[in-house]
GUTI-208059 format. One record per atom (N, C-alpha, C, O, CB): residue in one letter; x, y, z. Coordinates in steps of 0.001 Angstrom, whole numbers, padded with zeros to 6 digits, always signed. Glycine has a CB too. Example, Ala and Ser with C-alpha at 12.3 -4.5 7.8 and 13.67 -1.06 7.14 Angstrom:
BEGIN
A+013190-005690+007800A+012300-004500+007800A+013200-003300+007800A+014236-003319+008465A+011308-004473+009046S+012850-002250+007080S+013670-001060+007140S+012900+000030+007870S+013409+001138+008039S+014084-000598+005725
***
This chain:
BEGIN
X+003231-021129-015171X+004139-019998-015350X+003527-019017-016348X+003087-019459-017409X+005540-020478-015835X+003464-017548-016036X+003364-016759-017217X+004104-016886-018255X+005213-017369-018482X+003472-015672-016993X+003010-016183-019066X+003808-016186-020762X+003654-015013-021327X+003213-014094-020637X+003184-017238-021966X+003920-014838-022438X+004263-013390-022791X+002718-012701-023491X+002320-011537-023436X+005742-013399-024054X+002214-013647-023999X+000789-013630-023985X-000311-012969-023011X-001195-012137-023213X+000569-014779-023966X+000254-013931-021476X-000937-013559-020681X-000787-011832-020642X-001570-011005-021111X-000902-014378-019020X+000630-011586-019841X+001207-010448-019731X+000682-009607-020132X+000235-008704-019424X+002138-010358-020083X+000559-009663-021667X-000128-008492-022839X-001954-008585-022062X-002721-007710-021658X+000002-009334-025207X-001994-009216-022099X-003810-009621-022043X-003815-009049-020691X-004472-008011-020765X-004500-011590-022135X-003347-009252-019343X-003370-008233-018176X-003241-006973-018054X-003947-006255-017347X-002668-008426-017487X-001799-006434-019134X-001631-005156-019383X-002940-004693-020024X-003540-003851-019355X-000418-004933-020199X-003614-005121-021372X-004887-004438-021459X-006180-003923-020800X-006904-002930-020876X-005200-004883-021998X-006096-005488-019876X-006997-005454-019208X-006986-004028-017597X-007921-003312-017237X-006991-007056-018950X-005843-004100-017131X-005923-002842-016753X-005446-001639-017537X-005259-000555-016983X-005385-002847-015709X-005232-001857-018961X-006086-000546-018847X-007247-000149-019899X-007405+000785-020685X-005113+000586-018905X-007608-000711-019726X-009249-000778-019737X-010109-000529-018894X-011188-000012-019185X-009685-001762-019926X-009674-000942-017424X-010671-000729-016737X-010008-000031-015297X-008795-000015-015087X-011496-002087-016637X-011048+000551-014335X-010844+001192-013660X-010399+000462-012791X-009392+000690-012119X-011580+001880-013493X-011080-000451-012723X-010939-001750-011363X-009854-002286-011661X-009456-002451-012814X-012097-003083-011207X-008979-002772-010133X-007683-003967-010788X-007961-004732-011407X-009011-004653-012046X-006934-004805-010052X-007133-005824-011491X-007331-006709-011692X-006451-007849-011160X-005221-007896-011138X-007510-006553-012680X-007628-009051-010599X-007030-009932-009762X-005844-010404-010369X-005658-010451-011585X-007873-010967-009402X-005027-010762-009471X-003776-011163-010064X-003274-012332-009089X-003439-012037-007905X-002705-009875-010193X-002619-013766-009342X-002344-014478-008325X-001451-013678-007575X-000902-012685-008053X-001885-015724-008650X-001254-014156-006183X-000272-013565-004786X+001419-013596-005242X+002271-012818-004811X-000497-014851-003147X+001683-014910-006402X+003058-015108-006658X+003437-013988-008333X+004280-014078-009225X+003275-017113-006838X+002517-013213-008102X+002665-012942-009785X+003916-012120-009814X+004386-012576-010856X+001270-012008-010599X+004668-011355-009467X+005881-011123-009604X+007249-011692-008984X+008345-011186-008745X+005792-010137-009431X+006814-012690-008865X+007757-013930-008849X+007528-014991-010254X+008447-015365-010983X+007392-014831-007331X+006481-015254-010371X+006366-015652-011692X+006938-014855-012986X+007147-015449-014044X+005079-015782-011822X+007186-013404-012815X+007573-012903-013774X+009166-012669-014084X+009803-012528-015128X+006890-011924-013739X+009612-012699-012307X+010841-012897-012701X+011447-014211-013093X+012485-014172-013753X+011468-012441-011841X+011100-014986-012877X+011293-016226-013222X+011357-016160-014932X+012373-016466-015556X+010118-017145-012547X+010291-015778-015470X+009955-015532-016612X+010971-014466-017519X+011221-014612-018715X+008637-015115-016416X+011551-013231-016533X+012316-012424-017527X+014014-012961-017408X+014981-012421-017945X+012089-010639-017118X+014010-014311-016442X+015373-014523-015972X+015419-015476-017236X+016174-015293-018190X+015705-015145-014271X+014499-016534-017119X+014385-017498-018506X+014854-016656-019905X+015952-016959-020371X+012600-018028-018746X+014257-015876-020414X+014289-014521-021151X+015470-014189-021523X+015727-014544-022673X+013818-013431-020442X+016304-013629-020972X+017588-012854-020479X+018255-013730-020927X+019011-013388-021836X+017907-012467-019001X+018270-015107-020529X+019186-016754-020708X+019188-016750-022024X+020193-016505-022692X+018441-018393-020103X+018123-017006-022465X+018187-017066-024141X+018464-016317-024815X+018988-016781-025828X+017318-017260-024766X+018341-014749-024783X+018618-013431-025292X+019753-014116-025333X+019942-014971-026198X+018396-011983-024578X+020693-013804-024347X+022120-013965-024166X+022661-015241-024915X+023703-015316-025566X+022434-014047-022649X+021927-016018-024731X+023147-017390-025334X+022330-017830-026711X+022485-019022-026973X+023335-019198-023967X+021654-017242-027461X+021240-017000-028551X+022167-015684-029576X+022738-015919-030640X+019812-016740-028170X+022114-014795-029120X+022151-013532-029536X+021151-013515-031037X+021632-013356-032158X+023812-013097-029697X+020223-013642-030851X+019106-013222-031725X+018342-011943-031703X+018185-011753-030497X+018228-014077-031588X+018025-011391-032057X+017401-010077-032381X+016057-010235-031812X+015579-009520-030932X+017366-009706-033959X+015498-011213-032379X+014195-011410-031586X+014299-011878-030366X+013572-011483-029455X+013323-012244-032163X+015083-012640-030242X+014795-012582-028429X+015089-011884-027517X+014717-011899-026344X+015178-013391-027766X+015964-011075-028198X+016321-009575-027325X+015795-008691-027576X+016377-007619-027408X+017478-008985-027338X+014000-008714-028270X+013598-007898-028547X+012371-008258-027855X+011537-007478-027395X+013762-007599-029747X+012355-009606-027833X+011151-010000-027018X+011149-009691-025859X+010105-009380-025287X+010880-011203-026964X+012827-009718-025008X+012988-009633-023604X+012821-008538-023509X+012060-008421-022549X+014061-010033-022969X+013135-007204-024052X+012816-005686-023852X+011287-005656-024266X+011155-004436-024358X+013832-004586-024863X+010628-005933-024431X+009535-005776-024988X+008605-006362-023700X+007564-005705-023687X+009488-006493-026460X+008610-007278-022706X+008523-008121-021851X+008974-007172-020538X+008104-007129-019668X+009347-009406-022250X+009990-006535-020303X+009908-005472-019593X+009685-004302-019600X+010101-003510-018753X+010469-005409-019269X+008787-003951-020852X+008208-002679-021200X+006553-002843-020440X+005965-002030-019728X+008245-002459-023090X+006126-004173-020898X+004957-004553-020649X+004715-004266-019139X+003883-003549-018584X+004800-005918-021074X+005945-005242-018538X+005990-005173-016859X+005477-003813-016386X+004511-003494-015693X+007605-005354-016219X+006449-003116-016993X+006530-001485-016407X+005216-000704-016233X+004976-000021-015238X+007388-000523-017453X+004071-000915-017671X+003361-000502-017828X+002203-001074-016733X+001389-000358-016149X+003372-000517-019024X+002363-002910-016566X+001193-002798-015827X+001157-002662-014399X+000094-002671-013777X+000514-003766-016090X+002673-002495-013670X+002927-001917-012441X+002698-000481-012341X+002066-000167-011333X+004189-002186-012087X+003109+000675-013267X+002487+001815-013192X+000996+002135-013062X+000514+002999-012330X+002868+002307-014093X+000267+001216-013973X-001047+001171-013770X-001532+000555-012451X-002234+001162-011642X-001569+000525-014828X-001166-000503-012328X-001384-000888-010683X-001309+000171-009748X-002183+000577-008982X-000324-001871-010137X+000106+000650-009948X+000674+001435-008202X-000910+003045-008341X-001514+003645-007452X+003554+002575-008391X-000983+003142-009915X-001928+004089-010067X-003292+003896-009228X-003750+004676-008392X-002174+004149-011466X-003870+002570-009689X-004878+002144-009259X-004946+001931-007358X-005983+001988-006699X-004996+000919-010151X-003571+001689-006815X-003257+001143-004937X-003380+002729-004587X-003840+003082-003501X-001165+000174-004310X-003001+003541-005438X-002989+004993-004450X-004473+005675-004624X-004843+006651-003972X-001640+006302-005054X-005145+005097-005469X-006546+005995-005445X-007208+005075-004608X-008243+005495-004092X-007436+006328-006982X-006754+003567-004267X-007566+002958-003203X-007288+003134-001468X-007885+002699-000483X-007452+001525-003552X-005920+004106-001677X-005484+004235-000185X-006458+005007+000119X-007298+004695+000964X-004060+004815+000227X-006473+006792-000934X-006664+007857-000964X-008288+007286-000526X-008842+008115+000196X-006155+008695-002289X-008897+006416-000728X-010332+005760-000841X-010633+005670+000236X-011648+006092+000789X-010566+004516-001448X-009562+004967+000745X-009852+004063+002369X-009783+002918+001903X-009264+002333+002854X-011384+004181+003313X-009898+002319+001285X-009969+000670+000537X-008577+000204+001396X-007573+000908+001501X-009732+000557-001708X-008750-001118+001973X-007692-001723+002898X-008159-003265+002314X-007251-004050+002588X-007874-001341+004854X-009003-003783+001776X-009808-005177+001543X-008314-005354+000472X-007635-006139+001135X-011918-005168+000693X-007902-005186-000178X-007091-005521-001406X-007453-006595-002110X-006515-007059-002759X-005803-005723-001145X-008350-007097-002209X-008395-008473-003117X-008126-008196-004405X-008485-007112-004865X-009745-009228-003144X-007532-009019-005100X-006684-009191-006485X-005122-008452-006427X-004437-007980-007334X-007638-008397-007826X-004879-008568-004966X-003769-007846-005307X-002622-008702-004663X-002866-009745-004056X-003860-006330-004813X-001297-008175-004838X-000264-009410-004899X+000201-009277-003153X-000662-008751-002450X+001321-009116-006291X+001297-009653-002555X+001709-009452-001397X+002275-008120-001075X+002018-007568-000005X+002498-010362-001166X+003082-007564-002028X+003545-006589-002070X+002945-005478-002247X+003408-004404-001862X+004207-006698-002638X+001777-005621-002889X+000619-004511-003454X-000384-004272-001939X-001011-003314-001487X-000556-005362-005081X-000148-005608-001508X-001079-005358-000312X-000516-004558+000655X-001278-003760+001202X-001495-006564+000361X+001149-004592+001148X+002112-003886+001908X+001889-002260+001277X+001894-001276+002017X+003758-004618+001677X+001759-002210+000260X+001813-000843-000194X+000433+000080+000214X+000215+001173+000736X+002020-000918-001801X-000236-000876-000266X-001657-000182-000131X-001846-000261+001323X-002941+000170+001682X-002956-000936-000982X-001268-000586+002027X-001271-000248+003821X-000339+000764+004173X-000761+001533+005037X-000788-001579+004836X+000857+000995+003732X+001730+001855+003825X+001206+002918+003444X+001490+003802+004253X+002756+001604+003280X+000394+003404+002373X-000037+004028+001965X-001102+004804+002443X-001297+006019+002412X-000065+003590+001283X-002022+003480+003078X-003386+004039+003992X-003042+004892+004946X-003583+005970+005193X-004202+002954+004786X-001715+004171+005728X-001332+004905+007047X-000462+006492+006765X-000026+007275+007609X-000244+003731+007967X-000429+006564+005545X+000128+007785+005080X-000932+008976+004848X-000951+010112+005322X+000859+007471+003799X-001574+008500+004195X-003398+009430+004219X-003819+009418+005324X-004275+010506+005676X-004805+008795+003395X-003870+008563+006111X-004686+008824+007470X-003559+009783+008710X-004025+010259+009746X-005187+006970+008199X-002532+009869+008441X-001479+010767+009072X-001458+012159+008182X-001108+013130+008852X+000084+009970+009068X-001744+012422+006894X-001839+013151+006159X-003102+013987+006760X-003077+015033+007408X-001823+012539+004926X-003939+013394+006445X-005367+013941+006712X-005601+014282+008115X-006145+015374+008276X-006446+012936+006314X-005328+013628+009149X-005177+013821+010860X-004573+015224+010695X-005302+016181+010958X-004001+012556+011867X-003452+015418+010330X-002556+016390+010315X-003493+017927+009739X-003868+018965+010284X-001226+015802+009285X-003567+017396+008489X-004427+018537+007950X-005547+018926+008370X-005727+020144+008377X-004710+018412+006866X-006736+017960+008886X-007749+018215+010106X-007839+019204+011278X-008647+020070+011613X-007747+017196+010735X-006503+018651+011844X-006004+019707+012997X-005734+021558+012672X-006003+022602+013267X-004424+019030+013455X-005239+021275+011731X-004549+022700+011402X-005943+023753+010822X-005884+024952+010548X-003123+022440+009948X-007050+022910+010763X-008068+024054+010408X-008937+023599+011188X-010077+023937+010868X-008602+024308+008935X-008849+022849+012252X-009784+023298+013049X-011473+022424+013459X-012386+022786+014200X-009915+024586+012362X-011314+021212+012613X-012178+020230+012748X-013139+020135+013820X-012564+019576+014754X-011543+019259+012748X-014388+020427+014147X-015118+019981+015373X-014730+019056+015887X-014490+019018+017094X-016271+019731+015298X-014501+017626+014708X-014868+016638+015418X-013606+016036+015693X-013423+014852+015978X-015849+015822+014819X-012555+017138+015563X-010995+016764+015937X-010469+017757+016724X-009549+018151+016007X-010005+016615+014707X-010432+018567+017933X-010134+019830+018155X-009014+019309+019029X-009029+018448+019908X-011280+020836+018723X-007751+020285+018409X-006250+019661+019189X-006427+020273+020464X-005340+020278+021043X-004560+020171+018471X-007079+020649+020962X-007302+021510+022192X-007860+020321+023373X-007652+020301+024587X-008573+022889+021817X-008475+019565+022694X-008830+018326+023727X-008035+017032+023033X-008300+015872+023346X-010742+017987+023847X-007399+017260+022414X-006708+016147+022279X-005671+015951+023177X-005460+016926+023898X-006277+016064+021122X-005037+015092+023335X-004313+014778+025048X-002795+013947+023776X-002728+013598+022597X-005784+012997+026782X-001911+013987+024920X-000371+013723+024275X+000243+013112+024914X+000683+013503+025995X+000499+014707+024016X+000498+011673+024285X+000942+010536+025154X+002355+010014+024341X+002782+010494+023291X-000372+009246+025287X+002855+009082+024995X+004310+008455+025002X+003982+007169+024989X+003375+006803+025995X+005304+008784+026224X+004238+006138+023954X+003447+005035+023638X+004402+003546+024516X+005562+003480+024111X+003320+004986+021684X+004128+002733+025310X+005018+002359+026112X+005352+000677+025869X+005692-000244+026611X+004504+002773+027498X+005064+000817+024432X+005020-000714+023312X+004363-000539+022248X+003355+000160+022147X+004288-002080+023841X+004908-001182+021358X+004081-000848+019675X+002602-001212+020059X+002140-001736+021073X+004694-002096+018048X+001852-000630+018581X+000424-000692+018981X+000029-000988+017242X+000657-000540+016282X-000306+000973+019917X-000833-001611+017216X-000485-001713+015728X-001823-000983+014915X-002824-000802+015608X-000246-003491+015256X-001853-000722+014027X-002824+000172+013111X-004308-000220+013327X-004609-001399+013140X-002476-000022+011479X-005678+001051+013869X-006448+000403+014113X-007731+001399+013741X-007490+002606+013769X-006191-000156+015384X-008692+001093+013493X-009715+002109+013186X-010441+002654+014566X-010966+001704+015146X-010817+001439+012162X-010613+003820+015213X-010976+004319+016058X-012400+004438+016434X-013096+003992+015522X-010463+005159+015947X-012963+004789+017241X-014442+005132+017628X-015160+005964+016487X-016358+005889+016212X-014479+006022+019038X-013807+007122+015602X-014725+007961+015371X-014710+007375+013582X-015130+008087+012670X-014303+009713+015901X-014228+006177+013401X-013802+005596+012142X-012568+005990+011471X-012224+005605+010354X-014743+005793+011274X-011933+006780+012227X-010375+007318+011845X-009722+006423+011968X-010092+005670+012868X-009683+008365+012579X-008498+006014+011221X-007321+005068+011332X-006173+006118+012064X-005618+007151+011689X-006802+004392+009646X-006121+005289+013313X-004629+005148+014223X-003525+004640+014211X-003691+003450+013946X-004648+004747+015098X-002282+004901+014373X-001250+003990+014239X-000764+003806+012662X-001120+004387+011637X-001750+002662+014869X+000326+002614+012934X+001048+002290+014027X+001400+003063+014722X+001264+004248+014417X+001892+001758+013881X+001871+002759+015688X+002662+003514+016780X+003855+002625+017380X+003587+001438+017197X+001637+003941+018011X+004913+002776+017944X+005993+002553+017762X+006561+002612+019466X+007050+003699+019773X+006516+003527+016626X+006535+001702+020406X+006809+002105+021599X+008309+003268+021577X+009372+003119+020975X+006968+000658+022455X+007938+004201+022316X+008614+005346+022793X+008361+006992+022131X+008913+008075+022324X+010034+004915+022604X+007269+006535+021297X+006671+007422+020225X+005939+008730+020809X+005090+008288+021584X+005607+006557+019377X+005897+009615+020803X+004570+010818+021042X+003879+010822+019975X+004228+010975+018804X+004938+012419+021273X+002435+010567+020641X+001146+011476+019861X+000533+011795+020487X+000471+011638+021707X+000268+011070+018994X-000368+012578+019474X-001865+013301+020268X-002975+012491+019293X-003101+012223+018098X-002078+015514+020072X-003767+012251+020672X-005144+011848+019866X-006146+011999+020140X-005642+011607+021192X-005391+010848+019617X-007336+012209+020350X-008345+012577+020975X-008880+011574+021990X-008778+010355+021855X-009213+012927+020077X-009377+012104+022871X-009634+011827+024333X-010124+010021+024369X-009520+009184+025040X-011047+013059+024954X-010930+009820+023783X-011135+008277+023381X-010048+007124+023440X-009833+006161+024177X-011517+008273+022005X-009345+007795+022081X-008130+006707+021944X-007164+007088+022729X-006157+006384+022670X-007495+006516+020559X-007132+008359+023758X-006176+008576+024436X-006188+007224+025907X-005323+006477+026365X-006347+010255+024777X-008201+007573+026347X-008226+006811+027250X-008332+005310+026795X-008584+004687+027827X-009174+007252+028034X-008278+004660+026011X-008028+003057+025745X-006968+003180+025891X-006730+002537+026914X-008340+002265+024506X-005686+003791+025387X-004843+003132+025202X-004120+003481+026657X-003252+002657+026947X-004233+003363+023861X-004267+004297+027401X-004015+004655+029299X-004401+003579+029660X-003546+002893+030221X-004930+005920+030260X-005810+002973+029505X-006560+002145+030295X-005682+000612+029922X-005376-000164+030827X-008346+002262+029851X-005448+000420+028888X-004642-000753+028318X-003387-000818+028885X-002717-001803+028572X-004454-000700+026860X-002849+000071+029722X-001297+000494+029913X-000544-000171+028721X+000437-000913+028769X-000603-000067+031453X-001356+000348+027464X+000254+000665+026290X+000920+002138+026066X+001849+002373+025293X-000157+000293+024485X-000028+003475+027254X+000393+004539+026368X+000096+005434+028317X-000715+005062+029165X-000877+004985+024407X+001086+006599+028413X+001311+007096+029508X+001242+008562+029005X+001915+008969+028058X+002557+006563+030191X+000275+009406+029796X+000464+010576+029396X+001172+011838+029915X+001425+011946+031114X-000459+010781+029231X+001436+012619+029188X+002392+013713+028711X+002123+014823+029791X+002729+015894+029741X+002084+014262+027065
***
């Protein structure tokens, strides 16, 4: 189980450094566990210090999740999808996230005009079953997609996904 120790020593450690830092998969479950223990004693103590320890214990939290979520969005913004050292939830994010930049950036591509994206040959389909997130021919990330969905995508991923009968065009 964490202790209030390690906590401090993680919080430094990111921020110190640019890189995460590995963290076990259960670590915010371990912590609640840890601020519920906390809370128990605060309360059926009423001591000063332990209700100073327990605020002090979720100050820490705060700080090294801000630094984290800091560190998951410059790895979306990256392309970084590997997540190692990161928890279950950090990993959900930093995918949520990817697929947000790569819809971000698709989007913004189009609107000025990209060679190697021209909406003019891109083709517009109706997706006819989910499809799940995938890196393309041209190394672009696709998807998800969501059966009953419209997109446009360029002629490639238009014809896999015709040829697959997951996607019918427009």
């Amino acid at each position: 189980m964490v202790n209030y120790s390690d906590l401090r020593d993680i919080q430094k450690r990111e921020m110190e450094s640019s890189a995460i830092v590995s963290l076990p998969d259960d670590f915010y479950e371990a912590v609640s566990q840890l601020l519920s223990a906390k809370k128990r004693d605060a309360l059926a103590s009423q001591s000063m210090l332990a209700i100073k320890e327990y605020e002090n214990i979720k100050k820490i939290l705060l700080s090294i999740q801000a630094k984290r979520e800091e560190k998951i969005v410059l790895m979306a913004v990256r392309g970084e999808n590997a997540g190692a050292g990161l928890t279950t939830q950090e990993r959900e994010m930093l995918k949520e996230l990817g697929v947000i930049v790569a819809r971000s950036r698709d989007s913004i591509t189009r609107v000025w005009g990209n060679d190697e994206a021209k909406p003019d040959s891109s083709r517009r389909l109706r997706l006819l079953q989910d499809v799940t997130q995938y890196k393309g021919l041209d190394n672009a990330v696709y998807g998800p997609f969501r059966k009953g969905e419209e997109c446009l995508l360029p002629p490639p991923e238009a014809e896999w996904l015709l040829k697959s009968r997951m996607a019918e065009l427009l």
